[in-house]
Each structure stands twice: as structure tokens, then as C-alpha cells.
C-alpha positions in Angstrom: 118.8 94.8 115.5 121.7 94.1 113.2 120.6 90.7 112.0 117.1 91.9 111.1 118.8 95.2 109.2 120.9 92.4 106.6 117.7 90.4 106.9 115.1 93.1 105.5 117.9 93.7 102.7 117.5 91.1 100.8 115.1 88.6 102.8 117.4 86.3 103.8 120.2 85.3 106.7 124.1 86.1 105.9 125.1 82.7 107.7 128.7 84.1 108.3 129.5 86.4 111.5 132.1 88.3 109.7 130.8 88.7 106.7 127.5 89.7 107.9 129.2 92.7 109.9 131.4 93.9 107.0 128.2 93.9 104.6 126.1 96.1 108.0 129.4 98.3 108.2 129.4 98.8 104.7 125.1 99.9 104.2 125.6 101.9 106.9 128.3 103.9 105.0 126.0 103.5 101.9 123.1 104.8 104.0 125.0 107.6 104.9 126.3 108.4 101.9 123.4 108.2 99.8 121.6 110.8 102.4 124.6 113.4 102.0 124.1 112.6 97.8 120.3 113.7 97.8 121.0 117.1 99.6 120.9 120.2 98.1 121.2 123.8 98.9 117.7 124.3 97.7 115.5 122.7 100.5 112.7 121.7 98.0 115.0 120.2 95.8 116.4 118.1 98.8 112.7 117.3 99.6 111.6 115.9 96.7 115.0 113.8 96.2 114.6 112.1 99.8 111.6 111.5 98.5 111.9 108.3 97.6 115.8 107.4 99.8 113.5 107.7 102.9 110.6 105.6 101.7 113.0 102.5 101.8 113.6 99.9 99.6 115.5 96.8 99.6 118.6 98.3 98.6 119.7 94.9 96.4 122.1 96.9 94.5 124.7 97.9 96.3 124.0 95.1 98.7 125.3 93.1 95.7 128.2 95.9 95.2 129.8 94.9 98.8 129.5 91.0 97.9 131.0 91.2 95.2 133.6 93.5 96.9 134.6 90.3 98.9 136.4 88.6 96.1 138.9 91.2 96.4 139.9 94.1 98.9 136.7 94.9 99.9 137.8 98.3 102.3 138.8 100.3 98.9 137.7 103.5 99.0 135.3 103.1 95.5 133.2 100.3 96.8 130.9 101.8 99.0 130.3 105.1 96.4 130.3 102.9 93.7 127.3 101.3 95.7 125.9 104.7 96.1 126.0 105.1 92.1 124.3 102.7 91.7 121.4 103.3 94.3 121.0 106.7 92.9 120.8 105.5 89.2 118.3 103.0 90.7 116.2 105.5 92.1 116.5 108.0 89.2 115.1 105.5 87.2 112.0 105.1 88.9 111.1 108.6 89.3 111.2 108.3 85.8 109.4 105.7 85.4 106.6 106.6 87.7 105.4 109.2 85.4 105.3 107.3 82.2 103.5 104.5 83.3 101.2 107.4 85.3 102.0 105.7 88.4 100.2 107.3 92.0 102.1 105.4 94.6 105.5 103.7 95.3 106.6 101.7 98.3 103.8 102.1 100.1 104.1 106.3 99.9 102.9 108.7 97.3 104.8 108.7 93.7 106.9 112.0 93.4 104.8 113.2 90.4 101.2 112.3 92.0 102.5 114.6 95.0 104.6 117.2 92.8 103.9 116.8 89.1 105.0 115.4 86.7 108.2 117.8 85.5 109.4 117.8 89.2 109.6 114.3 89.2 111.7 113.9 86.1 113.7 117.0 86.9 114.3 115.1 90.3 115.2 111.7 88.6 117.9 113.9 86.2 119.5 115.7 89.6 119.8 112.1 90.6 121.4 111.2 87.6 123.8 114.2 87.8 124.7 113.2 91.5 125.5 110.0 90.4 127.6 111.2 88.0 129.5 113.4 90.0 130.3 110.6 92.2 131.8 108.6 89.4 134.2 111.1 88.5 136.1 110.5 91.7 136.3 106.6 90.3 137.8 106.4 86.9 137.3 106.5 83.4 136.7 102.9 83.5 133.9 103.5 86.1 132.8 106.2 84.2 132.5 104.3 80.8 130.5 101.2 82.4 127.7 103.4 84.0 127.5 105.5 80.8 127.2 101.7 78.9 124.8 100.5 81.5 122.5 104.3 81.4 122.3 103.3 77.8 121.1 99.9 78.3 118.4 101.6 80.8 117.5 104.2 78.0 117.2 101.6 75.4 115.5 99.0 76.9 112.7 101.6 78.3 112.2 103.0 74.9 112.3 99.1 73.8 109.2 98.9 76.2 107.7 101.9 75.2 107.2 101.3 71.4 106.4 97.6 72.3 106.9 94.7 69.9 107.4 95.4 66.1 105.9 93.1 63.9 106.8 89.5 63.6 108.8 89.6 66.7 107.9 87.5 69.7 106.4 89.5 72.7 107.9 87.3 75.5 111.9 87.2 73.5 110.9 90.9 73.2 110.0 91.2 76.8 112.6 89.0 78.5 115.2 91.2 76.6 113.6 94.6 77.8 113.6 93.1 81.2 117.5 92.4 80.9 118.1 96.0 79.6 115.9 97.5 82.2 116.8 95.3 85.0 119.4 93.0 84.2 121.7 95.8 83.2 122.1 97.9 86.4 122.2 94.5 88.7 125.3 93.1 86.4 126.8 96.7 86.7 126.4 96.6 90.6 128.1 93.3 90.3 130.6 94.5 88.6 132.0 98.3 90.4 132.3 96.0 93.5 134.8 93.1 91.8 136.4 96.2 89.5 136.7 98.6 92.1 137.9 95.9 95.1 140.6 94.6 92.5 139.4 91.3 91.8 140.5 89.4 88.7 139.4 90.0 85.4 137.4 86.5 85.5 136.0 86.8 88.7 134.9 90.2 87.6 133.1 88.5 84.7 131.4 85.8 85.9 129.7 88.4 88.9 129.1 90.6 85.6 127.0 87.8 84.5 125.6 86.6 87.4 124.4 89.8 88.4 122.3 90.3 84.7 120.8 86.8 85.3 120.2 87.1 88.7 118.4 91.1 87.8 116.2 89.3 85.4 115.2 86.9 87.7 114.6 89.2 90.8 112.0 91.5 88.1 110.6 88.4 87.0 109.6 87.1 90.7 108.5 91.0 91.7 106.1 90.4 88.9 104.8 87.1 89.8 104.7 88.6 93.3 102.7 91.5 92.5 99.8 89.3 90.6 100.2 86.0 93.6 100.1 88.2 96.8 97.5 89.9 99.0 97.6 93.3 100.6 100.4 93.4 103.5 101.1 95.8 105.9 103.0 97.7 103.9 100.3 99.1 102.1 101.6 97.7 98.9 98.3 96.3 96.6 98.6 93.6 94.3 97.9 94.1 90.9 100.0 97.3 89.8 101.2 96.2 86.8 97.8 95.6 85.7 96.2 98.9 86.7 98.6 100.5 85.1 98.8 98.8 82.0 102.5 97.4 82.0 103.0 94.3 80.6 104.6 91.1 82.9 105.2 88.0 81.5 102.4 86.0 83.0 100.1 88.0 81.2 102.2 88.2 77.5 102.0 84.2 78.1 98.5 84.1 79.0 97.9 86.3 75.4 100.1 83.8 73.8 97.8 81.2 74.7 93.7 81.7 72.9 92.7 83.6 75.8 89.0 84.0 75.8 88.1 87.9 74.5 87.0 88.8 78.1 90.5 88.1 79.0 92.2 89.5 76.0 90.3 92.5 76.5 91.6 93.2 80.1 94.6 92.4 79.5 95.8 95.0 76.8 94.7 97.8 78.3 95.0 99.9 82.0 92.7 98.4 84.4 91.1 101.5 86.7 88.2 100.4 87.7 88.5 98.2 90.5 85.8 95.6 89.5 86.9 95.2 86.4 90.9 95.1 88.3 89.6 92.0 90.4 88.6 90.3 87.9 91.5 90.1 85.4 93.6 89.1 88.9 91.4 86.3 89.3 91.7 85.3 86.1 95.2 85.4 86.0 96.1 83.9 89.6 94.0 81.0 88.2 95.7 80.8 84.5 98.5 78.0 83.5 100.4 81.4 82.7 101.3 82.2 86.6 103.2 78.5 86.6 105.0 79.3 83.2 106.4 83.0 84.6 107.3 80.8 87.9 109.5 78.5 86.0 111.0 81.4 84.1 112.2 83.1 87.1 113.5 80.0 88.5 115.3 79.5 85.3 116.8 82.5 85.3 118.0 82.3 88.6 119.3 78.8 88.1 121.7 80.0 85.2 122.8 82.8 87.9 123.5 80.1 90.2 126.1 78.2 87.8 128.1 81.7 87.4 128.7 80.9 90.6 130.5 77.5 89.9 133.7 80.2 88.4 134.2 81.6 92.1 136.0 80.5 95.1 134.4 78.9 98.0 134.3 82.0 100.1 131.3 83.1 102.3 130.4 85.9 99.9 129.6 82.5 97.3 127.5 81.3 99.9 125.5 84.4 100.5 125.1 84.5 96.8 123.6 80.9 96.5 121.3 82.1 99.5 120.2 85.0 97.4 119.3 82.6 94.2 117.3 80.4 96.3 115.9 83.2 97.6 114.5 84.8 94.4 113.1 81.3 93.7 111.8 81.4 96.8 109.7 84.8 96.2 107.9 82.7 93.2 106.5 79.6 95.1 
């Protein structure tokens, strides 16, 4: 039961014993934690913030927090909240995001502002937010400072997104660097509370920093790919999201990039609710050079992570971090 817990993480096998129990020790406390965080003493307000804590998720973020915990003393009292931080910010976030992109379902459950509305859902994402905060003041101006750097990152790349691509500027640099905002950002910072907060050095603390943002990239880039590639699993999770609800991915910005045909062109810059029309531009794409292209992006991206790692010792935590590149790649093929 333990090994399938680390397993359905992140997707893949901690190969050492003692590091796998620390990282189970340490999401249970997150767990924990994070379930005490979303309570409040008004019993609708703790509904709709469990909301989306008990629907799951793969909890990457603070999985990555408690790795990179291991390059220094990893039983300090700010890594696990630090974790918790950033699992709440996480969250936040897509409450938020659910209601501008208009969004009806999320891990395999009803979004928050489908079932409530949408002001209850952002009002939920900003108690989030505020919990989150109040967390961090128990960590340190220096905690403090990063997550307000990294909640502008969010802010910025989001509006970035929103806007879309001012003239003469590149869609796919534009996307890629929305992507690292939105994504990037908030992986790099998970990276970095757990070196920071376990008292790693500075350099160590760096080159997680930067493996984290290239690695976050990465990860969005295979979700992507995943969500055009896949079929409908068990979870209830349908392919095609993206597309329905009119957010751009980088297979299809490539697949603009390239003369589409004006069938194409027209599905492809616009929400896509009708279901036949939905199948179609998924067909399209699965079968389009673009798919390959945003494959060999990912696995770029998660390549570069991989030579952060060449700055850090040989300890199991490095290990579990190769296993996590090849596992992002893996997601793409």
C-alpha cells in the first residue's frame, strides 16, 4: 500500500527503501496538513475549499519540496508547510483558473464554479491564497518574499495568456514563456522552500531552482500532449479539454504556424462545443507533424532539467530526480 501511494505521486518507483519512507512520512504530514489548512469555521466555506484537496491530484509540488529537502536536513520544521504552501497556491490557482477559461469539470469531479458559481470559486481560490499566506509567516521573510515573487510570476504570466500575443511577437516564444510563468514558476519555487528551508547550500539551492522551472515547463508541456494523444480512462478524464475550451497548447500554435488548411485554422482558434465538430479537430491534430514537434519540446525541456542535475551530489534524492525526467518524457511517447 505504501509503494503504490509514492507510485500514484508521481508515476514512477522511488528505488531507495529509505528514501521512499521519508518522502511517504513526509505526504502524509503534507496530507494532513493541507486538510487542517482548508478548514474553516464556516462549514460551506470548508466545503467548497476541500473541494478540490479531496478530488486528488498528483501532488508533484511538494513531492518535489521533500526531494529537494534531501540535500540538506530534511526533518526541519518548514519543509513539510512549505510543501503545504505550495499545494495550496497550486490549488488556488486552479479555482481560478477554472472560471476563466469557463471550465465544467476537474479531475474527473465537477469544477467549483460549474457546482457553486463563479464568485464562490474565486472567493475560494483567494481564502486559499490567504491560508497559504498565513502559513508562510511562520517561515521567514525570505519565504515570504519568494512566494510573493513566484504569485507574481503566476499573475503575470496568466494575464500574459489572457491578452495573447502582441503583434510581431512569436506565439510559441510567447507561449513557452507563459508556460514558464504559469507553470514553471511555482515548480522552481517548490524546488527551492525545500533546499532553503532544509539548509542546503546556496548552489544546491540554485541548480533545484532551475531544475524545477525546466522540469514545470516540461511536465505542462507533456499534460498537453497527453490531453490531445490519450483516450478516455477510468478516471473520467476526456481528451481534448484544452480544445473545448479554447486554450491554446503548443501542438496546436505549431500546427497554425504551419499553412494549416482553413478547416483546421478555423477549429483551432476558437472553443470547440460541439462534440462533432470537437472530434474532428482531435483527429486532425493526433494525425498532424505538430503532435511530434510538441513531443520533442517536452523532451527538451526535460533534458535541460536533467543536466541541473549534473551540479548535485550522487545521493538517492538525484536518482529519484533522473527518474522523474525520464518520466515526464515518458508521459509524451
Amino acid at each position: 500500500m505504501a509503494r503504490y501511494a509514492t507510485r500514484a505521486t508521481v508515476g514512477f518507483t522511488v528505488a531507495d527503501v529509505d528514501l521512499e519512507s521519508r518522502l511517504l512520512e513526509g505526504l502524509a504530514a503534507v496530507e494532513s496538513q493541507l486538510d487542517e489548512a482548508v478548514k474553516s469555521s464556516d462549514e460551506f466555506v470548508t466545503e467548497t475549499s476541500q473541494h478540490l484537496v479531496r478530488a486528488g491530484g498528483k501532488r508533484f509540488r511538494p513531492l518535489l519540496v521533500l526531494l529537494a529537502a534531501e540535500y540538506g536536513d530534511s526533518a526541519r520544521s518548514g519543509v513539510v508547510p512549505s510543501a503545504v504552501v505550495v499545494e495550496l497556491t497550486h490549488l488556488a490557482t486552479l479555482y481560478h483558473d477554472d472560471v476563466m477559461d469557463e471550465a465544467t469539470r476537474r479531475r474527473g469531479a465537477e469544477s467549483a464554479n460549474q457546482r457553486w458559481g463563479n464568485s464562490i470559486a474565486i472567493l475560494t481560490g483567494d481564502f486559499l491564497f490567504a491560508r497559504a499566506s498565513e502559513i508562510l509567516a511562520d517561515l521567514g521573510p525570505e519565504a515570504v518574499r519568494l512566494q510573493a515573487r513566484t504569485f507574481e510570476r503566476l499573475c503575470v504570466g496568466q494575464i500574459r495568456e489572457t491578452v495573447g500575443v502582441a503583434n510581431g511577437d512569436a506565439a510559441v516564444e510567447h507561449h513557452l514563456s507563459v508556460l514558464a510563468d504559469k507553470t514553471g514558476s511555482l515548480i522552481a519555487t517548490s524546488a527551492r522552500f525545500g533546499a532553503m528551508l532544509a539548509n542546503a547550500d546556496e548552489p544546491i539551492v540554485d541548480a533545484l531552482t532551475r531544475f524545477g522551472e525546466r522540469i514545470g515547463v516540461a511536465f505542462q508541456l507533456a499534460d498537453d500532449l497527453v490531453d490531445i494523444a490519450s483516450e478516455p480512462d477510468s478516471s473520467g478524464k476526456t481528451p481534448g479539454t484544452d480544445l473545448r475550451e479554447g486554450v491554446p497548447t503548443l501542438t496546436a500554435l505549431l500546427a497554425l504556424s504551419d499553412n494549416p488548411s482553413d478547416r483546421l485554422r478555423d477549429l483551432l482558434t476558437r472553443p470547440l462545443t460541439d462534440d462533432v465538430e470537437h472530434a474532428e479537430a482531435l483527429s486532425l491534430l493526433r494525425d498532424h507533424p505538430a503532435l511530434e514537434l510538441a513531443r520533442l519540446e517536452s523532451q527538451r525541456w526535460a533534458s535541460e532539467a536533467a543536466q541541473c542535475l549534473d551540479a548535485l551530489p550522487q545521493i538517492p534524492a538525484t536518482d529519484a530526480l533522473r527518474q522523474m525526467c525520464d518520466y515526464v518524457v515518458a508521459r509524451t511517447g
